[in-house]
VEXLOKOL-367564 format. One line per 2 residues: number of its first residue (from 1); for each residue y, z, x negated of N, C-alpha, C. Coordinates in nm, 4 decimals. Layout:
<mikols>
NUM	Y,Z,X,Y,Z,X,Y,Z,X ~ ...
</mikols>
This chain:
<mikols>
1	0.1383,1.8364,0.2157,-0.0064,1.8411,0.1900,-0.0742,1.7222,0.2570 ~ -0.0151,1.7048,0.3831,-0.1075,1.5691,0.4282,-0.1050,1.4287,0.3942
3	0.0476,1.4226,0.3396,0.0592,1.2929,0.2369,-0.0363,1.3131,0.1172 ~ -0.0217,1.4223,0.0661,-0.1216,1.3881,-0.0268,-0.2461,1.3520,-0.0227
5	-0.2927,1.4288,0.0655,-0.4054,1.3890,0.1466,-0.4641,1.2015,0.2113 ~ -0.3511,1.1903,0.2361,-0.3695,1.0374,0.2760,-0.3305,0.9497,0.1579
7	-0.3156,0.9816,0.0589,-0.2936,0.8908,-0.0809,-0.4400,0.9046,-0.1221 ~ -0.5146,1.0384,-0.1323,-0.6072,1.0523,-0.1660,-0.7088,0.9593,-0.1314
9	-0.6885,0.9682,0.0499,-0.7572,0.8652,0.1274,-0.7757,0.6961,0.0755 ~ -0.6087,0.6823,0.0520,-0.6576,0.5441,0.0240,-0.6745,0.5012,-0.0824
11	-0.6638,0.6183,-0.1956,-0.7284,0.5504,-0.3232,-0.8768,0.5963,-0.3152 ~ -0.9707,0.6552,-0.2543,-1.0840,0.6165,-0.2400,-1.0917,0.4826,-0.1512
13	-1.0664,0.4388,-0.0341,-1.0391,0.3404,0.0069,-1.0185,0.2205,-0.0943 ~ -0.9430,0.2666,-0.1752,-0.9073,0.1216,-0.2865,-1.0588,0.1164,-0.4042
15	-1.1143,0.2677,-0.4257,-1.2036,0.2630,-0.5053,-1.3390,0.2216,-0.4218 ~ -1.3719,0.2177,-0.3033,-1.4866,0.1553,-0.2621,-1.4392,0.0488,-0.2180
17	-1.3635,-0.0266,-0.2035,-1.3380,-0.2191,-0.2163,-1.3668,-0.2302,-0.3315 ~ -1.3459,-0.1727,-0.4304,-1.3707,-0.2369,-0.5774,-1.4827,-0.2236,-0.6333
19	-1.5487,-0.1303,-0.5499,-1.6952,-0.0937,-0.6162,-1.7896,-0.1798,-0.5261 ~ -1.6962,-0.2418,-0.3685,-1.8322,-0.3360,-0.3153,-1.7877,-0.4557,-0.3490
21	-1.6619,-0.5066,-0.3878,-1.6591,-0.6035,-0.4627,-1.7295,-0.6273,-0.6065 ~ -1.7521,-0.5413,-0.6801,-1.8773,-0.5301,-0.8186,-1.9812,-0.5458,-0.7545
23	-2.0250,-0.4828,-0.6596,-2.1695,-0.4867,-0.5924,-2.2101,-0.6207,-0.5576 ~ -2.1129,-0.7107,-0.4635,-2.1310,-0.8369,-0.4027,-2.1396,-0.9292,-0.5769
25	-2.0404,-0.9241,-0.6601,-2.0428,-1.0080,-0.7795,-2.2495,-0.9960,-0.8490 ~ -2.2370,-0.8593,-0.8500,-2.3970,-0.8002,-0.9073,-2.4838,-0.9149,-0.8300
27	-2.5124,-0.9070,-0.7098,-2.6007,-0.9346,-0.6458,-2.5957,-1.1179,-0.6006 ~ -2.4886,-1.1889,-0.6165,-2.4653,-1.2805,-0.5675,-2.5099,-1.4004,-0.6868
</mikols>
């Protein structure tokens, strides 16, 4: 359960780099 748990982790992790990388492109 806690591996899963920490996959979970870092694909939100991977999904907010990619969403502040869109953000920085948006704004720059």
């Amino acid at each position: 359960v806690q591996d899963d748990l920490a996959k979970v982790n870092q694909s939100i992790d991977e999904l907010k780099a990619q969403i502040q990388i869109l953000i920085d492109a948006k704004f720059t």
